[in-house]
Structures are given as C-alpha cells and as structure tokens.
BATOR-338734 format. One record per residue: residue number from 0; z, x, y of N, C-alpha, C in turn; residue in one letter. Coordinates in nm, 4 decimals, always signed. Layout:
<nodes>
NODE, NUM, Z, X, Y, Z, X, Y, Z, X, Y, A
...
</nodes>
This chain:
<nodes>
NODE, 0, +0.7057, +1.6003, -0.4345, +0.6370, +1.5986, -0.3072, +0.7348, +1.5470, -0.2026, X
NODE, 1, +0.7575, +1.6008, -0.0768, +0.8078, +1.5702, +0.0657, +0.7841, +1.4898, +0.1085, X
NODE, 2, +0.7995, +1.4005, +0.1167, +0.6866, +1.2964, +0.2590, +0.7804, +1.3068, +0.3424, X
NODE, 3, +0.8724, +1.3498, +0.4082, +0.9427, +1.3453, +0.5126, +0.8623, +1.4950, +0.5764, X
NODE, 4, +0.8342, +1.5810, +0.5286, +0.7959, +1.7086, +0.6241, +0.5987, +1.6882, +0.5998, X
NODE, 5, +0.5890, +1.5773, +0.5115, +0.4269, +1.5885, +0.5202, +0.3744, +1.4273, +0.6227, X
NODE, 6, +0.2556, +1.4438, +0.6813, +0.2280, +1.3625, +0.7711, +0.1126, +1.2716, +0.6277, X
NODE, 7, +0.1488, +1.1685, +0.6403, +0.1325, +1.0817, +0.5849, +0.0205, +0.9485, +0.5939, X
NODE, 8, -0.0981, +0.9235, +0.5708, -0.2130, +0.8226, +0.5697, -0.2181, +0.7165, +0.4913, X
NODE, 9, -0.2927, +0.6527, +0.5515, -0.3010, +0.4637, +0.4758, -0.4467, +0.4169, +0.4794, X
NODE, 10, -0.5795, +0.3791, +0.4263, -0.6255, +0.3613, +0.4097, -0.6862, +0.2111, +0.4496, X
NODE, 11, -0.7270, +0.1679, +0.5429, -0.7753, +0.0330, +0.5785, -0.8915, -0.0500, +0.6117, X
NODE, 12, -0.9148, -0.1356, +0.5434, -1.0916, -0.1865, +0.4940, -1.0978, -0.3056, +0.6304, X
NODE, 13, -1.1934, -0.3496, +0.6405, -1.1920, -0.4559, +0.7926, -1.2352, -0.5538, +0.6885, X
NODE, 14, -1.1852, -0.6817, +0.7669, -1.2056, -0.8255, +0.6949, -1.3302, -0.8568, +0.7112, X
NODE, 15, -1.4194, -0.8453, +0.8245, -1.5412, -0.8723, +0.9147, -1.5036, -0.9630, +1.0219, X
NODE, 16, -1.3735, -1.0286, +1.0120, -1.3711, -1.1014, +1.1703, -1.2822, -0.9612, +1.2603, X
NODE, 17, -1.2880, -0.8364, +1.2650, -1.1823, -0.7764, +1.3439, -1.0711, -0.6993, +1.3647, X
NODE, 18, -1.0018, -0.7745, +1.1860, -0.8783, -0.7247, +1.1656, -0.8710, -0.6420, +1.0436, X
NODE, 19, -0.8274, -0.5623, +1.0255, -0.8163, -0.4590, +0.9451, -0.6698, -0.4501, +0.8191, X
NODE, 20, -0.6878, -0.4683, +0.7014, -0.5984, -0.4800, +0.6285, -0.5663, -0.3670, +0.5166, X
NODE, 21, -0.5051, -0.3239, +0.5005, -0.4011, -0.2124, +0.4514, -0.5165, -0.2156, +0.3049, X
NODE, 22, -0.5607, -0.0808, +0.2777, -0.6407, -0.0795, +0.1293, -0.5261, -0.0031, +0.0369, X
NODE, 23, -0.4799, +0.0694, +0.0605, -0.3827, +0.2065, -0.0229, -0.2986, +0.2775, +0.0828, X
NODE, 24, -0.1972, +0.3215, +0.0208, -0.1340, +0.3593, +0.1514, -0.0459, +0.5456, +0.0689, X
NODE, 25, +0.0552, +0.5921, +0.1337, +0.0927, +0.7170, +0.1272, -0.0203, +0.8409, +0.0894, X
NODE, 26, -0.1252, +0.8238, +0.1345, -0.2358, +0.9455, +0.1200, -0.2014, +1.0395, +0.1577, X
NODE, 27, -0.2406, +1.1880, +0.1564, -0.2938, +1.2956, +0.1807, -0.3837, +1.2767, +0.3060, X
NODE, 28, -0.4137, +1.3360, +0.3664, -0.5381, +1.3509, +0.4463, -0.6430, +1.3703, +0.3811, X
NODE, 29, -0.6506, +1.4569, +0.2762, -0.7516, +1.4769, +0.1765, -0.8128, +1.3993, +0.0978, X
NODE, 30, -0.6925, +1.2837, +0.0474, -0.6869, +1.1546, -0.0185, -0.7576, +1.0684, +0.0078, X
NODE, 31, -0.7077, +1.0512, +0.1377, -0.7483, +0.9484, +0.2349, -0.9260, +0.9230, +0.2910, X
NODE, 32, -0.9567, +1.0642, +0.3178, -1.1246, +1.0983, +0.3798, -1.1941, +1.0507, +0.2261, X
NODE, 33, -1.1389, +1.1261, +0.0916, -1.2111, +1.1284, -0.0243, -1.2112, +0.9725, -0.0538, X
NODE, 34, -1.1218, +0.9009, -0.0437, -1.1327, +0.7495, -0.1071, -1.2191, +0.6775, -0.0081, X
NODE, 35, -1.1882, +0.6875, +0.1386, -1.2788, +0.6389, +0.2429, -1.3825, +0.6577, +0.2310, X
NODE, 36, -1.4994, +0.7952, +0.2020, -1.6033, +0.8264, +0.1865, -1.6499, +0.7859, +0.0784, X
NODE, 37, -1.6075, +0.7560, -0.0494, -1.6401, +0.6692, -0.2069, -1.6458, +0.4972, -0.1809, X
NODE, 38, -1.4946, +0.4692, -0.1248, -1.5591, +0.3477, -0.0712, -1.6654, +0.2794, -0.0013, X
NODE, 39, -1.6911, +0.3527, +0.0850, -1.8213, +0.3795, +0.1928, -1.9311, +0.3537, +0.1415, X
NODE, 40, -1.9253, +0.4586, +0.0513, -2.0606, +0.4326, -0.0291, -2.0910, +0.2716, -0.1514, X
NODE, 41, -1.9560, +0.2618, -0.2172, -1.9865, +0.1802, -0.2711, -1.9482, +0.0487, -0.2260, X
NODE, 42, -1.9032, +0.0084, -0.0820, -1.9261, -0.1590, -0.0244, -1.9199, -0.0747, +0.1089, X
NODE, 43, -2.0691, -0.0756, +0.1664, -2.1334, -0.0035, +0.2977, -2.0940, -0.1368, +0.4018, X
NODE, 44, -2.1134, -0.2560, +0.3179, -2.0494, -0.3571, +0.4518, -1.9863, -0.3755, +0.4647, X
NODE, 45, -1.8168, -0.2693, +0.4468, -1.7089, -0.2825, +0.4771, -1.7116, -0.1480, +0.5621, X
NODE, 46, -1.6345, -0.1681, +0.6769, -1.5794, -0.0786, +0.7326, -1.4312, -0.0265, +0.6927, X
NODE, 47, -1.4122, +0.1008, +0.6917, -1.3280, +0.1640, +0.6675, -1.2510, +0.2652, +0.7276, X
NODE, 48, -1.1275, +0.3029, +0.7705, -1.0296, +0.3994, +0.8617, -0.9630, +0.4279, +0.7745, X
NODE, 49, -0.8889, +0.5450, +0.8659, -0.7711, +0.6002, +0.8025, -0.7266, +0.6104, +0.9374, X
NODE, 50, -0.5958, +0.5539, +0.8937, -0.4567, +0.5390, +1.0250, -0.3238, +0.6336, +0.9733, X
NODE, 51, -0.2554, +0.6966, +1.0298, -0.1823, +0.7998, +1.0062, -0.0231, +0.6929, +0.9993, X
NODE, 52, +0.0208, +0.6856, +0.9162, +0.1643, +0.6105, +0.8640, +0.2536, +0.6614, +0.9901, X
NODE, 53, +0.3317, +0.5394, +0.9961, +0.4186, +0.5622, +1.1543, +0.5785, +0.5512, +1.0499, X
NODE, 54, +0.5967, +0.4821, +0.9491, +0.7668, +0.5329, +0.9018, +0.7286, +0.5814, +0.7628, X
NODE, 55, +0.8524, +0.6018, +0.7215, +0.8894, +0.6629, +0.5967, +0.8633, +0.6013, +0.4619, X
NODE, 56, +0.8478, +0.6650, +0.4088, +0.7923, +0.5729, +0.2422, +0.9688, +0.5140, +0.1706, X
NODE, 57, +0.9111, +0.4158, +0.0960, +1.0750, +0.3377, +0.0657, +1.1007, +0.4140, -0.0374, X
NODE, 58, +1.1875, +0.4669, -0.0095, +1.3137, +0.5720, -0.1398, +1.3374, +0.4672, -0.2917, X
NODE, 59, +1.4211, +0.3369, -0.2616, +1.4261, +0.3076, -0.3854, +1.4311, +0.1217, -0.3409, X
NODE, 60, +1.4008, +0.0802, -0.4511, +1.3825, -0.0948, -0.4703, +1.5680, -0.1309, -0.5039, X
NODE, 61, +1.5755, -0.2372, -0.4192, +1.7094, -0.3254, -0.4696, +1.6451, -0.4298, -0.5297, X
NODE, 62, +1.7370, -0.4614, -0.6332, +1.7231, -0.5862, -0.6858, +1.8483, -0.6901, -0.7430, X
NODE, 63, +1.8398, -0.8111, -0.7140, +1.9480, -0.8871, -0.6864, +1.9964, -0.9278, -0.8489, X
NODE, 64, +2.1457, -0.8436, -0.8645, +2.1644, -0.9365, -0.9938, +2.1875, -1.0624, -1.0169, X
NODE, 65, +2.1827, -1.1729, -0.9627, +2.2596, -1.3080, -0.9705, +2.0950, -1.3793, -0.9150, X
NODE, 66, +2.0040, -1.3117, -0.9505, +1.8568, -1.3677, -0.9537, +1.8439, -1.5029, -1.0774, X
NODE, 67, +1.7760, -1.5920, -1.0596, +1.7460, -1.6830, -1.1317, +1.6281, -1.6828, -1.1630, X
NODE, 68, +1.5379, -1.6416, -1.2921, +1.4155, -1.6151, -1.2817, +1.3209, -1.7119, -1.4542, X
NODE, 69, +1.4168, -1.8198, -1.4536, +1.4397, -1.8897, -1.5553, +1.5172, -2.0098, -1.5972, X
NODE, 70, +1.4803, -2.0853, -1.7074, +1.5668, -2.2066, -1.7025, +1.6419, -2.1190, -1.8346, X
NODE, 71, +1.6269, -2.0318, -1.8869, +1.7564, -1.9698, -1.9644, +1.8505, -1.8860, -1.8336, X
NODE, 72, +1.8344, -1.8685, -1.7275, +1.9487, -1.8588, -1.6925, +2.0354, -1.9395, -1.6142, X
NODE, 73, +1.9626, -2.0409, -1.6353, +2.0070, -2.1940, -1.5606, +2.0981, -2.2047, -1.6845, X
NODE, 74, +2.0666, -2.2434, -1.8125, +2.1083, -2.3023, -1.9028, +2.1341, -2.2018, -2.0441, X
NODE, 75, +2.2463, -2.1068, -2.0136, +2.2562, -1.9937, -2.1307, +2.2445, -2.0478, -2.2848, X
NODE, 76, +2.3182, -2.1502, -2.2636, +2.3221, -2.2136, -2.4160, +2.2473, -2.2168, -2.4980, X
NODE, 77, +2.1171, -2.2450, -2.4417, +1.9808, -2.3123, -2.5111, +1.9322, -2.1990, -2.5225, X
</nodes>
C-alpha cells in the first residue's frame, strides 16, 4: 500500500472536557467511517471524528545500540 499517493485518516474519541485524543490512526476513509460508526454504537457517550492526517506515516524505527535496558548490561559479568 502507498500512503504517499493515498490521503490518509485518524480516528479521534473526545475526553468529555473538549479535547479530542487520537483513537487509531493511518485509516482508509472507509476504515475510518466503519470503525467510527461501530464505535458509536458501542460507547454512544463518546463522541467521535475522523480528521484527515496532515504528514507522512514513519517509514522505519531507530533504535539506539548503546541502550541500557538492564543491570546485565551494567554489569556483563554476572
């Protein structure tokens, strides 16, 4: 799939004070109406949109080798 030549949707539920927070994002238009309208039905006291994505979806994840995610890599020995 393209997402650079396809126009692209995000899915967003309201908190109830106002603000609106991201539910699912890279939809379809098709995607987007179908999950909105299921949600709808099943939590009616949430409001729900679909906002049309303003950049590009992220190509690929970096990740840092010299990460510390452990006391074995504090301490190889042990």
């Amino acid at each position: 799939m393209n997402f650079k030549t396809m126009d692209m949707y995000k899915l967003l539920e309201s908190d109830g004070m106002g603000y609106f927070n991201t539910h699912t994002e890279w939809l379809t238009i098709e995607e987007a109406e179908s999950m909105r309208d299921e949600h709808a039905n099943d939590f009616p006291e949430s409001d729900w949109i679909i906002e049309q994505h303003d950049d590009e979806p992220p190509n690929e994840r970096h990740y840092n080798e010299d990460a510390c995610d452990g006391w074995e890599d504090i301490y190889p020995i042990y």
